[in-house]
HTML snippet that shows the backbone in 3Dmol.js (N, CA, C, O; Angstrom):
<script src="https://3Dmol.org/build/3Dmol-min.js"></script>
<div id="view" style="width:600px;height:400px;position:relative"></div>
<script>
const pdb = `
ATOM      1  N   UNK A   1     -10.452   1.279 -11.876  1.00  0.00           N
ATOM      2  CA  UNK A   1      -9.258   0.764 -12.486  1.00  0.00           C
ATOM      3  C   UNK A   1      -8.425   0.085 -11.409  1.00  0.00           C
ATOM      4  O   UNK A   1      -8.728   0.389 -10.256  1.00  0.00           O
ATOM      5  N   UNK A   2      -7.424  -0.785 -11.579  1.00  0.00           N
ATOM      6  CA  UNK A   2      -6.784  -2.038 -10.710  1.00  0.00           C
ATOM      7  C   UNK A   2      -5.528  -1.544 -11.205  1.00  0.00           C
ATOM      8  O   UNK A   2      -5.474  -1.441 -12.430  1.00  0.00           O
ATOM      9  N   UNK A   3      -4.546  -1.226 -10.581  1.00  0.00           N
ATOM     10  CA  UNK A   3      -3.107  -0.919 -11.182  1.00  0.00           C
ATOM     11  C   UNK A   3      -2.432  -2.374  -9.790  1.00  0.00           C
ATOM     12  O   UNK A   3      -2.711  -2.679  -8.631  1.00  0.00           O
ATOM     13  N   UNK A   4      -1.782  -2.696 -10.517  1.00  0.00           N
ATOM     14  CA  UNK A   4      -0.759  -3.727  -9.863  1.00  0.00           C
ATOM     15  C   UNK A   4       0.542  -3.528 -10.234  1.00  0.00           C
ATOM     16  O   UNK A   4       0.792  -3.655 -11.432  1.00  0.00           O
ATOM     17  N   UNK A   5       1.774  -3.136  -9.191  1.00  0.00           N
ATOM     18  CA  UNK A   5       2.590  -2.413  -9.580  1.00  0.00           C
ATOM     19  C   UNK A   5       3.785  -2.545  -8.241  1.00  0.00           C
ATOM     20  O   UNK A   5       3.423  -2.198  -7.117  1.00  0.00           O
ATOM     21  N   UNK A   6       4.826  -2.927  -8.405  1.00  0.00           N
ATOM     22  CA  UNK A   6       6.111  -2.966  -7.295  1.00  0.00           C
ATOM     23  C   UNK A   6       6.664  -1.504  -7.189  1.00  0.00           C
ATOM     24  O   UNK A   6       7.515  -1.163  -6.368  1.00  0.00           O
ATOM     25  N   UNK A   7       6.149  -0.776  -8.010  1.00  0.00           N
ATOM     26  CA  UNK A   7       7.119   0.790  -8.300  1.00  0.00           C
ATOM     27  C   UNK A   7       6.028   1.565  -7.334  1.00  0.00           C
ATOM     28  O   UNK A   7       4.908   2.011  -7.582  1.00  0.00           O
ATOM     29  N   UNK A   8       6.623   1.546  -6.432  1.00  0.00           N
ATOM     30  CA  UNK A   8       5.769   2.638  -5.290  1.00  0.00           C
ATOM     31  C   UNK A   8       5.252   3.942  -5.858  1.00  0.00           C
ATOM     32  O   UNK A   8       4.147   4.483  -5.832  1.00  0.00           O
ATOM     33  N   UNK A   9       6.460   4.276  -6.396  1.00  0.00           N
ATOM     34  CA  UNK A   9       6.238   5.789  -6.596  1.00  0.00           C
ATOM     35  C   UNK A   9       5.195   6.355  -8.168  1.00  0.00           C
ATOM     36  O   UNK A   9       4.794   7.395  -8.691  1.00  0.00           O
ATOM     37  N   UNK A  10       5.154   4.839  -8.382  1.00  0.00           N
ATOM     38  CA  UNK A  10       4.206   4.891  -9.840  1.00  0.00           C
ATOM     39  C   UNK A  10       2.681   4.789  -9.288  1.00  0.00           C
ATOM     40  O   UNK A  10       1.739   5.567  -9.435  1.00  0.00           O
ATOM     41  N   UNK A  11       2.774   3.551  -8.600  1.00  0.00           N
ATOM     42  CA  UNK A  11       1.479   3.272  -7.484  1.00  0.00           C
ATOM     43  C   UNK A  11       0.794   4.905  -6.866  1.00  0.00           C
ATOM     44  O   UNK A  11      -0.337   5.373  -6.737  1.00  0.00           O
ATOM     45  N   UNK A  12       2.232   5.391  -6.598  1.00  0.00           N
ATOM     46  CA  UNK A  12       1.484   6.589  -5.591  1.00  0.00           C
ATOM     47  C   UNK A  12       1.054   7.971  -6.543  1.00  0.00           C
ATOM     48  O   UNK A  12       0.136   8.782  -6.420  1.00  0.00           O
ATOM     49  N   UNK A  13       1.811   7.879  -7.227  1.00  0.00           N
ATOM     50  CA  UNK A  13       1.526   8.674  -8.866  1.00  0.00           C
ATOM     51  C   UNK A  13       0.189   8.870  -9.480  1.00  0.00           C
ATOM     52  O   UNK A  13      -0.436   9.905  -9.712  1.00  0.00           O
ATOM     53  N   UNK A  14      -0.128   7.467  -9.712  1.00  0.00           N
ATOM     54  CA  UNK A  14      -1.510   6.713 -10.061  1.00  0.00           C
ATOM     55  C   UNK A  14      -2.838   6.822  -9.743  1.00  0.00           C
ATOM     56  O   UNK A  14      -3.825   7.146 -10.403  1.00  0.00           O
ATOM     57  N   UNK A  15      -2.576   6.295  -7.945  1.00  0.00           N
ATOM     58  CA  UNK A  15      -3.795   6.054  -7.318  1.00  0.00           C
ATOM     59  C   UNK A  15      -4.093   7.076  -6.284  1.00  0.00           C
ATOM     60  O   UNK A  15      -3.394   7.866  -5.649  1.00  0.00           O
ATOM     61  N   UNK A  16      -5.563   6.759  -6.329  1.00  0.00           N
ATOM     62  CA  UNK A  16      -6.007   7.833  -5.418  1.00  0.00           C
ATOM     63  C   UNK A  16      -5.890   7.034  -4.522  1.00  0.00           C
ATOM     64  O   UNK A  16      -4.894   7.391  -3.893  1.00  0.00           O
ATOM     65  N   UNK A  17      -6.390   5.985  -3.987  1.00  0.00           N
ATOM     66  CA  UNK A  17      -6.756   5.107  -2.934  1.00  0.00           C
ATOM     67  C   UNK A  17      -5.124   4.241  -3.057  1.00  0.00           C
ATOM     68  O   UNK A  17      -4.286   4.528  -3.911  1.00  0.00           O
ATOM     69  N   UNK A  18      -4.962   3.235  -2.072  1.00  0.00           N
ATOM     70  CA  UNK A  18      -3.845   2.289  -1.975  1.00  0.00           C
ATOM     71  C   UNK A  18      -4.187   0.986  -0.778  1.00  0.00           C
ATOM     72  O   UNK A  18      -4.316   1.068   0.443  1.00  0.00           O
ATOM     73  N   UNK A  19      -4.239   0.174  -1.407  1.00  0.00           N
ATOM     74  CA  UNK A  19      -4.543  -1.109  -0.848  1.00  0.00           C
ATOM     75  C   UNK A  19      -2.658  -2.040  -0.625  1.00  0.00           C
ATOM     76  O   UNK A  19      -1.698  -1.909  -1.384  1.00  0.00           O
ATOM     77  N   UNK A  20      -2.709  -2.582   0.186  1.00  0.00           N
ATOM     78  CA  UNK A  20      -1.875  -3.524  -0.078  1.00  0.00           C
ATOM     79  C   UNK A  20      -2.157  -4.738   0.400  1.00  0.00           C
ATOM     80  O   UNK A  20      -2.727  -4.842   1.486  1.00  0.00           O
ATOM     81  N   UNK A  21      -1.591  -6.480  -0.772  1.00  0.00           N
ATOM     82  CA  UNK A  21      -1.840  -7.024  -0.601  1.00  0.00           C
ATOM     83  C   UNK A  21      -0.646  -7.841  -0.668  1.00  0.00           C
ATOM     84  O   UNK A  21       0.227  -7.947  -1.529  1.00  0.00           O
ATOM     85  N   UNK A  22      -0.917  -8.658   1.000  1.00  0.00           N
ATOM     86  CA  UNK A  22       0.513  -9.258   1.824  1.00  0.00           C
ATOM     87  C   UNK A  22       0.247 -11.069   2.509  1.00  0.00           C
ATOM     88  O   UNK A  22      -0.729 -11.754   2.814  1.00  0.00           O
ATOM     89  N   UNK A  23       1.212 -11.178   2.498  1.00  0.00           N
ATOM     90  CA  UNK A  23       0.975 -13.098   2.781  1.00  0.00           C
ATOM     91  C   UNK A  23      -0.648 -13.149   2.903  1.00  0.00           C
ATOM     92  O   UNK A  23      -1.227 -13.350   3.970  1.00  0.00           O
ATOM     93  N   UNK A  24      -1.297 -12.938   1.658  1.00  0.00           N
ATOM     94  CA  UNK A  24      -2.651 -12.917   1.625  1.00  0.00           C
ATOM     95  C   UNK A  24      -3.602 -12.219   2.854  1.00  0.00           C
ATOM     96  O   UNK A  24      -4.250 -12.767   3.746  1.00  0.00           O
ATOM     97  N   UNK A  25      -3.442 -11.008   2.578  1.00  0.00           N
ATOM     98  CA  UNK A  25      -4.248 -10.213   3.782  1.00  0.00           C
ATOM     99  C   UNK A  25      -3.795  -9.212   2.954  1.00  0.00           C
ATOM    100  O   UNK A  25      -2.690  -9.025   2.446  1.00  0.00           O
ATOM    101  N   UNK A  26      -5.183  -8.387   2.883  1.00  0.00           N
ATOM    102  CA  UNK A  26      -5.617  -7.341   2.538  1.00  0.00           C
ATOM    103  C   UNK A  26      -5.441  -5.905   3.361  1.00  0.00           C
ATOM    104  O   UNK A  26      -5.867  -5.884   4.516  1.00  0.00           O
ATOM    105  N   UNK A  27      -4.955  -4.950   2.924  1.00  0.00           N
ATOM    106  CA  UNK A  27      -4.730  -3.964   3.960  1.00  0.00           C
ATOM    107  C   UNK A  27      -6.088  -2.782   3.729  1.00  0.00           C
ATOM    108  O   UNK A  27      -6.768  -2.649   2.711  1.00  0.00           O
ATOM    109  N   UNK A  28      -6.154  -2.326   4.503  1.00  0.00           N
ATOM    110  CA  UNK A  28      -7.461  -0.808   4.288  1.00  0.00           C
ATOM    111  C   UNK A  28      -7.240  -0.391   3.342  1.00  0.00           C
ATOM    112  O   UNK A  28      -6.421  -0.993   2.648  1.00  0.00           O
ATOM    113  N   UNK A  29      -7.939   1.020   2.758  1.00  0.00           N
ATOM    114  CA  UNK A  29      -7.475   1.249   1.455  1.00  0.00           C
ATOM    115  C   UNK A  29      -6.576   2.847   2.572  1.00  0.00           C
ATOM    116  O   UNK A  29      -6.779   3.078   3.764  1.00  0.00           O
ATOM    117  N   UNK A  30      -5.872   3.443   1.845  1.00  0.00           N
ATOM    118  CA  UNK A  30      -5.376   4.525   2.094  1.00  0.00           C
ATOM    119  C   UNK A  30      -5.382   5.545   0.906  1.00  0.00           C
ATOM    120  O   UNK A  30      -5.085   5.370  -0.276  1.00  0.00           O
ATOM    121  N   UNK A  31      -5.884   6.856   1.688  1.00  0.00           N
ATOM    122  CA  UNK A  31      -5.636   7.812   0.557  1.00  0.00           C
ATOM    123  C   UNK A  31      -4.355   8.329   0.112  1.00  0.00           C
ATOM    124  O   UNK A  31      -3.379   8.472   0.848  1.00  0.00           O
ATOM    125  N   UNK A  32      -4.400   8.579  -1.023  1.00  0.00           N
ATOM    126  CA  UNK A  32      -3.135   9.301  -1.200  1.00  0.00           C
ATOM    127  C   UNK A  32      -1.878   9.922  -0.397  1.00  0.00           C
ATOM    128  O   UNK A  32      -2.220  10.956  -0.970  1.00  0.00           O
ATOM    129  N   UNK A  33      -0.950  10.230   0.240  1.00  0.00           N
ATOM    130  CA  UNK A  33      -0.329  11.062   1.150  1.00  0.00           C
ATOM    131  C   UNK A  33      -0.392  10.432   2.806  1.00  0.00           C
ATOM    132  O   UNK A  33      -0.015  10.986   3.839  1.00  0.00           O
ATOM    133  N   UNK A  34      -0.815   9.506   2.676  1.00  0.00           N
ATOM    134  CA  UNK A  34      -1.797   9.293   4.698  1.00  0.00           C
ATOM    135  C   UNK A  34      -0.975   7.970   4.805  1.00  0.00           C
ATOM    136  O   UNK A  34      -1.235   7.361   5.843  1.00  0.00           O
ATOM    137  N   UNK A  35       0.158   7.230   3.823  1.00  0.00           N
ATOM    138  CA  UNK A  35       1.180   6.779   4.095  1.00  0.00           C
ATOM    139  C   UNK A  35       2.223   6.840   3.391  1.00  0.00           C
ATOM    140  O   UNK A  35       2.005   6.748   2.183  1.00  0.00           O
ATOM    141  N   UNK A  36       3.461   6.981   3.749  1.00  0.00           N
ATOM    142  CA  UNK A  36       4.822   7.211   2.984  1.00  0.00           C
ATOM    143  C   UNK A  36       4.859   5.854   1.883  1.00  0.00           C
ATOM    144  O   UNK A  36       4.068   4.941   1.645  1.00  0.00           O
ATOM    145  N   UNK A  37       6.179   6.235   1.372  1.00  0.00           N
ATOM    146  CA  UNK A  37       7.120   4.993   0.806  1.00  0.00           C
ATOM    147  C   UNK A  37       7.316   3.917   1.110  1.00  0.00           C
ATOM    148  O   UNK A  37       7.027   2.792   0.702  1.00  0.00           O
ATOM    149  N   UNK A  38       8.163   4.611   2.350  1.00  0.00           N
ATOM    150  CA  UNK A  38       8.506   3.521   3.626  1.00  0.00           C
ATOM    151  C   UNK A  38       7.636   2.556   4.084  1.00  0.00           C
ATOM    152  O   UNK A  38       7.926   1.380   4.305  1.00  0.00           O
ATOM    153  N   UNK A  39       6.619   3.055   4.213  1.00  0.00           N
ATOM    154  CA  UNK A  39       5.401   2.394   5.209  1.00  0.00           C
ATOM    155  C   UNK A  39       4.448   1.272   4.307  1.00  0.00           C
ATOM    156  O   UNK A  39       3.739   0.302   4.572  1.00  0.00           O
ATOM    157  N   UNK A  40       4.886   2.028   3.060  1.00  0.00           N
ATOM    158  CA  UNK A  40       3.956   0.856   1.960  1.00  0.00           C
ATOM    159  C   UNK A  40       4.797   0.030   1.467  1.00  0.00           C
ATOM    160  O   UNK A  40       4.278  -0.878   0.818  1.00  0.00           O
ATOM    161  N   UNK A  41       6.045   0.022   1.554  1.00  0.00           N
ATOM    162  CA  UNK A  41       6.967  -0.632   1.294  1.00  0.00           C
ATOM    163  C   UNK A  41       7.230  -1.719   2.577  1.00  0.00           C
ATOM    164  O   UNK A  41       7.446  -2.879   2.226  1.00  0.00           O
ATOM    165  N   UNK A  42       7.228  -1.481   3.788  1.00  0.00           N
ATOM    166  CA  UNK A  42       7.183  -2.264   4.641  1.00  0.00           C
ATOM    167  C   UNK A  42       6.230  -3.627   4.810  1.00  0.00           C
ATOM    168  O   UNK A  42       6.358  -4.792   5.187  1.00  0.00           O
ATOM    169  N   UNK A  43       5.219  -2.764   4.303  1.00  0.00           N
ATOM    170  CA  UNK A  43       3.653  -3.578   3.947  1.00  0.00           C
ATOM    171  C   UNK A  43       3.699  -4.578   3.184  1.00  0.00           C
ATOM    172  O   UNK A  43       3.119  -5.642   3.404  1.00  0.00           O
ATOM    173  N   UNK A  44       4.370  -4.334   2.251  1.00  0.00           N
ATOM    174  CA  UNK A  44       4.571  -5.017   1.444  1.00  0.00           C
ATOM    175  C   UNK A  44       5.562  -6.290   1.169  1.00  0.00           C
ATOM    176  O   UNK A  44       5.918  -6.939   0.185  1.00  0.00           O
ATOM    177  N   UNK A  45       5.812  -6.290   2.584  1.00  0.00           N
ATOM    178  CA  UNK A  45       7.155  -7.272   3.236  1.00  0.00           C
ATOM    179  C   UNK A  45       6.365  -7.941   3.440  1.00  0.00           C
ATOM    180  O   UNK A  45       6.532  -9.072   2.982  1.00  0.00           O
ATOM    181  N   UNK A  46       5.291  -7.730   4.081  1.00  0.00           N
ATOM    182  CA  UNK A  46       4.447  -8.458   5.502  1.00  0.00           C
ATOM    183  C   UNK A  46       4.348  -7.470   7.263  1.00  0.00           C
ATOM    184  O   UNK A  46       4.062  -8.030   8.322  1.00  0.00           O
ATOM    185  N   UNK A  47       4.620  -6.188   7.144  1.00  0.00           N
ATOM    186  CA  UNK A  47       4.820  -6.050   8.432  1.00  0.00           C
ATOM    187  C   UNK A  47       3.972  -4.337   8.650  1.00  0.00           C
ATOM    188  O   UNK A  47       3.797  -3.483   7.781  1.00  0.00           O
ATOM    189  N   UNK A  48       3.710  -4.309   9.630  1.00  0.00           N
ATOM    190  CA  UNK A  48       2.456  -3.402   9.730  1.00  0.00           C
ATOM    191  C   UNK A  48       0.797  -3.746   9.524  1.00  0.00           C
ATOM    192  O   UNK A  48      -0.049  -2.902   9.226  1.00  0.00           O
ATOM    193  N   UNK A  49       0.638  -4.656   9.671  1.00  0.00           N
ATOM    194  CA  UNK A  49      -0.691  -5.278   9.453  1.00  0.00           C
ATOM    195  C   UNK A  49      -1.401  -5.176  10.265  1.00  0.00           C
ATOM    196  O   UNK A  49      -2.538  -4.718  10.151  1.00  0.00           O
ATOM    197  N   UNK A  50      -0.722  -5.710  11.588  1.00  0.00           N
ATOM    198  CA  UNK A  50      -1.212  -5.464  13.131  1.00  0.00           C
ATOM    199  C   UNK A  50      -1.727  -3.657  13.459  1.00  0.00           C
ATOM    200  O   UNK A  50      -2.466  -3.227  14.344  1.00  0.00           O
ATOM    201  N   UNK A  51      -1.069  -2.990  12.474  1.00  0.00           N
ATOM    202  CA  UNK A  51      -0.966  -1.164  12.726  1.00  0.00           C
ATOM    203  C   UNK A  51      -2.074  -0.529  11.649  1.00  0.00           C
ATOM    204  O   UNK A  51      -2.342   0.670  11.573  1.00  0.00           O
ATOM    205  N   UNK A  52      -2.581  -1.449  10.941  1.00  0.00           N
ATOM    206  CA  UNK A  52      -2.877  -1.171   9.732  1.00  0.00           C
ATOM    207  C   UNK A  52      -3.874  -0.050   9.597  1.00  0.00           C
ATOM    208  O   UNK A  52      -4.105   0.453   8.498  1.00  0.00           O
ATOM    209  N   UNK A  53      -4.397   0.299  10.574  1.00  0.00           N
ATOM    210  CA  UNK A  53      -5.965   0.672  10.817  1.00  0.00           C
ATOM    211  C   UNK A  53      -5.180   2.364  11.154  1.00  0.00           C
ATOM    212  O   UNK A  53      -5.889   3.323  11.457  1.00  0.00           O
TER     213      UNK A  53
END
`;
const viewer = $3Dmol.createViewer("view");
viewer.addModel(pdb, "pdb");
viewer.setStyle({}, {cartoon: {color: "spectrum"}});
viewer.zoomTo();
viewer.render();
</script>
């Protein structure tokens, strides 16, 4: 299943896995818990990409 979604906390609710996708770049997938709010929210700016791993 593909959830596409701005509501973090629905995203994190949802999914087991978490991808984010930023000025076209793809991030790793992450499990559940192994990044905050914050951090996927940042991602989602554009920033942490370089950290992504």
């Amino acid at each position: 299943m593909l959830l596409i979604s701005e509501d973090l906390d629905e995203v994190i609710e949802l999914s087991d896995v978490v991808h984010v996708i930023s000025i076209g770049r793809l991030s790793p997938g992450y499990r559940r818990g192994r990044k905050t709010v914050a951090e996927l929210g940042a991602m989602m700016a554009g920033q942490g990409f370089d950290d992504a791993a």
